[in-house]
C-alpha positions as a Markdown table, in Angstrom:
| # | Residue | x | y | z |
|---|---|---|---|---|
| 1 | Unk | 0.0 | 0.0 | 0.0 |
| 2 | Unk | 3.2 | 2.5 | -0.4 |
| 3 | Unk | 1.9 | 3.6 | -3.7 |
| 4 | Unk | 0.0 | 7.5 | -4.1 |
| 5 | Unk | -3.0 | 7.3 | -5.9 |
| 6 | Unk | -3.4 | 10.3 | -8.1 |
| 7 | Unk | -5.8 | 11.9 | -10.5 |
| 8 | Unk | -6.9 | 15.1 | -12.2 |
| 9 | Unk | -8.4 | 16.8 | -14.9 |
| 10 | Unk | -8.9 | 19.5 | -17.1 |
| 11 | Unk | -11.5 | 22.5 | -18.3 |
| 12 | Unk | -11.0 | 25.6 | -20.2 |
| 13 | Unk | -12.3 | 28.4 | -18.4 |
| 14 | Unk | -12.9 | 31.9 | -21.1 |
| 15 | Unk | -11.3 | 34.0 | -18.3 |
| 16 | Unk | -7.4 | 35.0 | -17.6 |
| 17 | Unk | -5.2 | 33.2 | -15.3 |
| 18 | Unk | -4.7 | 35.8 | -13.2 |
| 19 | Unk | -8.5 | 36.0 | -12.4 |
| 20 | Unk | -9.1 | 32.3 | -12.2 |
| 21 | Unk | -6.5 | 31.7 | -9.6 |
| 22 | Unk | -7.4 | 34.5 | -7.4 |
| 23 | Unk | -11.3 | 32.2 | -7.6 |
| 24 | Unk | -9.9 | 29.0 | -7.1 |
| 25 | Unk | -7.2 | 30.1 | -4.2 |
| 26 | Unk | -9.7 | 32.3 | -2.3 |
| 27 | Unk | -10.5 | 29.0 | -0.3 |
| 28 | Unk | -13.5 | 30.5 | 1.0 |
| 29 | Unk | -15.7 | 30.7 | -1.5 |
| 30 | Unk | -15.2 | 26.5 | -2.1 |
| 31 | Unk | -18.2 | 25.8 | -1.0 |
| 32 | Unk | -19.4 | 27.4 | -4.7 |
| 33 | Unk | -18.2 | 24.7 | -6.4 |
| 34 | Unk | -17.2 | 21.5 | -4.4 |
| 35 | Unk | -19.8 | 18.9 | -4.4 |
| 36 | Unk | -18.3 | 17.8 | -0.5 |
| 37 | Unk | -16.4 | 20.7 | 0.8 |
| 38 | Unk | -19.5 | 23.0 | 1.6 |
| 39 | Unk | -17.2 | 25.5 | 3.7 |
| 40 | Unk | -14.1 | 27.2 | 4.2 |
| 41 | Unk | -12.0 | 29.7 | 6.3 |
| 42 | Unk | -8.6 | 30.6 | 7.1 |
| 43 | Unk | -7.1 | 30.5 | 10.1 |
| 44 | Unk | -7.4 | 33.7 | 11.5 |
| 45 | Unk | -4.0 | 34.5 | 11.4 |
| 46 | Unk | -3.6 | 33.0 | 8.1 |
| 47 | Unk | -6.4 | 34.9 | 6.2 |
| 48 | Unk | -4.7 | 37.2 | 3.5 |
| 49 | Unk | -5.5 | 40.9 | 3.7 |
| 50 | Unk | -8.2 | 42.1 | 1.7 |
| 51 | Unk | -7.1 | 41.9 | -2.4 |
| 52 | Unk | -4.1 | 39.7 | -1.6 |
| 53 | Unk | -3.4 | 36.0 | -2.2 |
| 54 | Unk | -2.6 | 33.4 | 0.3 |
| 55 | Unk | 0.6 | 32.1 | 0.8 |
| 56 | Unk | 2.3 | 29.1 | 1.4 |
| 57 | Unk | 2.0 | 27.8 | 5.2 |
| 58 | Unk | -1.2 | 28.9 | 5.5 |
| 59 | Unk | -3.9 | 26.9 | 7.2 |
| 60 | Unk | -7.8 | 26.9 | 6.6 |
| 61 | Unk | -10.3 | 24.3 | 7.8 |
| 62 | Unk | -12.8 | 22.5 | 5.2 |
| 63 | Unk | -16.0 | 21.4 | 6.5 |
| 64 | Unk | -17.1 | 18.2 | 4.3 |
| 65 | Unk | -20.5 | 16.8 | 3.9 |
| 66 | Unk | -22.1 | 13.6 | 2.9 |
| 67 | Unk | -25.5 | 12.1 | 3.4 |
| 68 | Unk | -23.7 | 9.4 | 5.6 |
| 69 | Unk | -21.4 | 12.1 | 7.4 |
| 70 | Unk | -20.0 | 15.5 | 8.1 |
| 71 | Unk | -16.2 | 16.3 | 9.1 |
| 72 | Unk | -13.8 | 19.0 | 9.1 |
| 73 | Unk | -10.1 | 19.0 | 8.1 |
| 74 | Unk | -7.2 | 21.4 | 8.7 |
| 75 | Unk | -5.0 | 22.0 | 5.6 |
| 76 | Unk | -2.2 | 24.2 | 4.4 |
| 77 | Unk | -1.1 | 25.6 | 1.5 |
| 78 | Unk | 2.0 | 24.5 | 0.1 |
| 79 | Unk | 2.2 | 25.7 | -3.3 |
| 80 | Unk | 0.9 | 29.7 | -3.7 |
| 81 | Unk | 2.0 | 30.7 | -7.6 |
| 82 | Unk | -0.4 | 33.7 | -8.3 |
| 83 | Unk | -1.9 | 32.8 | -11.7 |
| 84 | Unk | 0.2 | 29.7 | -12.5 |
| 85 | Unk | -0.5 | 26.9 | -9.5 |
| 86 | Unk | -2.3 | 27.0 | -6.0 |
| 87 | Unk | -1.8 | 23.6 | -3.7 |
| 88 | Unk | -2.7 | 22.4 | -0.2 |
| 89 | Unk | -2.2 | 19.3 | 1.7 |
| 90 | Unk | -4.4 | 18.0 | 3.8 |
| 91 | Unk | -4.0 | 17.0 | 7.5 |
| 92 | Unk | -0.3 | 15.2 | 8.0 |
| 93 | Unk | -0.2 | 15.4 | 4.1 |
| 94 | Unk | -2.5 | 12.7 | 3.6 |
| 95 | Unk | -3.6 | 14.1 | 0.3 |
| 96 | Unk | -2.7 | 17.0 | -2.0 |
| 97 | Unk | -5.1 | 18.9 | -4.0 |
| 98 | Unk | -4.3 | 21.6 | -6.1 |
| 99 | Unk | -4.9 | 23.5 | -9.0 |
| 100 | Unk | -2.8 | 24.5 | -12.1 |
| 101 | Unk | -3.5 | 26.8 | -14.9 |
| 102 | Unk | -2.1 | 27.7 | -18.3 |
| 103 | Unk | -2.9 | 30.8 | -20.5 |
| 104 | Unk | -4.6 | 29.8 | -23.8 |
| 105 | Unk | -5.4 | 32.4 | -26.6 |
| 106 | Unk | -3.1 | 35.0 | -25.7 |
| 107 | Unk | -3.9 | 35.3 | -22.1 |
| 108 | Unk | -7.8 | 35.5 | -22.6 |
| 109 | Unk | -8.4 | 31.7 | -21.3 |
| 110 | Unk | -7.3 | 29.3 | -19.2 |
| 111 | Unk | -7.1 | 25.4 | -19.1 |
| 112 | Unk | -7.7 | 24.7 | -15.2 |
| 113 | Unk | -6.0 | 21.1 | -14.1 |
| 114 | Unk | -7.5 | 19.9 | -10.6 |
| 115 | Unk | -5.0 | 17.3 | -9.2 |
| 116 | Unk | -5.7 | 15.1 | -6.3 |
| 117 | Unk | -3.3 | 12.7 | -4.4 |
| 118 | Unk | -3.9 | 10.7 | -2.4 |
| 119 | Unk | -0.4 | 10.0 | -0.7 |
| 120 | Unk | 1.5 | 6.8 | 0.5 |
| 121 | Unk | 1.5 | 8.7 | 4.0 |
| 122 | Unk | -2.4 | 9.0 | 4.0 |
| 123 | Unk | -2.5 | 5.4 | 2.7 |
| 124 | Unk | -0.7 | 4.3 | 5.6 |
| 125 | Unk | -2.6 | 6.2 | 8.0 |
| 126 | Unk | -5.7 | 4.8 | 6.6 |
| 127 | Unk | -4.2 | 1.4 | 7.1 |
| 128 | Unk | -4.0 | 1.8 | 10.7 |
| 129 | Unk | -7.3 | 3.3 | 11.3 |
| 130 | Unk | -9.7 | 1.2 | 9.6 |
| 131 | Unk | -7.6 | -1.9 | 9.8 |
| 132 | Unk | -9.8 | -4.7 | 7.4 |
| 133 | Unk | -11.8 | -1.6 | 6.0 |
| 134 | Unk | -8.7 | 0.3 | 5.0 |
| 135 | Unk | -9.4 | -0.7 | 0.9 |
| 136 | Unk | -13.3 | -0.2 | 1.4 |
| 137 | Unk | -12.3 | 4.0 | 2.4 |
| 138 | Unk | -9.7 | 4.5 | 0.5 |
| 139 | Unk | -12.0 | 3.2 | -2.7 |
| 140 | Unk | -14.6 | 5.8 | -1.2 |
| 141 | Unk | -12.5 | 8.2 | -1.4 |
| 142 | Unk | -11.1 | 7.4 | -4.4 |
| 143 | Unk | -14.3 | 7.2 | -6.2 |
| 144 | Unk | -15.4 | 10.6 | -4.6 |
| 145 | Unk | -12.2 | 12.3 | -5.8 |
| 146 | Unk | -12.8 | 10.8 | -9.5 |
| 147 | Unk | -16.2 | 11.9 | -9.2 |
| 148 | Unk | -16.2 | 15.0 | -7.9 |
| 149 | Unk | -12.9 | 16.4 | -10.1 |
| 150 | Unk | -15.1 | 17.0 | -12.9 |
| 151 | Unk | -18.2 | 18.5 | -11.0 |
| 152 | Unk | -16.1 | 21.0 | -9.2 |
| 153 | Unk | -14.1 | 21.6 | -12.5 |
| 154 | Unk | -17.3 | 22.7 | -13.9 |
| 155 | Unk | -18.6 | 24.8 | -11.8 |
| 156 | Unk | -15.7 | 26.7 | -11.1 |
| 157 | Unk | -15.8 | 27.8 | -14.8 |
| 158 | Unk | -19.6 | 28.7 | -14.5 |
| 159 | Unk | -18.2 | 30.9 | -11.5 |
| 160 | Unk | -15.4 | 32.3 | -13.6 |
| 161 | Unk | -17.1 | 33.1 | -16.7 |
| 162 | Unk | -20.5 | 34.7 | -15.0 |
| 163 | Unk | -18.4 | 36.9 | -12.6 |
């Protein structure tokens, strides 16, 4: 079980980089477009000043939801690249999400990558807490990060191209 699992994908949003990342890294305003992370904040001496983007070693708390549960994690960003890459991990680094964009047309689009890992150190942490059931959650999650990918994907760019 030492292997990350990984996935993303990718949409082309008719808006600069510049104005999608400074969407997708205000993590506050998640809860738009993620069909499980309802909510967002920052720590509150972690929030960036008003017009400014966050930056790496940050921490915000993401409050998930379910119909068979609701949880809340504590993340930090590790990867703050204003128009180019936003990243966070997760708890102990259990799993990386981030988001990468390239100009298109001159500047006047972007392709928006969502990536998702779910790392050999989560793996093993999911290993010792759920024993037996570790391969049962870890295909949960799996499927829900392969699922929700192109949902969130999506309505970031309906975001994006009705601000």
């Amino acid at each position: 079980m030492a292997d990350a699992r990984t996935h993303s994908a990718s949409i082309t949003i008719a808006a600069p980089p510049a104005e999608v990342y400074d969407l997708v890294s205000d993590v506050t305003r998640t809860g738009e477009w993620s069909p499980v992370c309802t909510a967002c904040w920052w720590d509150e001496a972690d929030a960036p000043q008003p017009g400014a983007s966050p930056q790496v070693g940050a921490h915000f708390t993401g409050r998930n939801e379910t119909p068979e549960r609701t949880w809340e994690t504590r993340s930090q960003v590790v990867v703050a690249d204003p128009g180019r890459e936003f990243a966070w991990v997760v708890g102990q680094g259990f799993v990386r999400w981030g988001y990468m964009l390239r100009a298109l047309d001159d500047g006047a689009a972007t392709e928006l990558t969502e990536t998702w890992e779910f790392t050999p150190e989560g793996l093993a942490a999911f290993a010792q807490r759920y024993g037996e059931d570790a391969d049962r959650e870890i295909e949960a999650r799996t499927r829900m990060a392969h699922e929700g990918i192109p949902a969130t994907l999506a309505a970031v760019k309906r975001v994006a191209e009705t601000a």
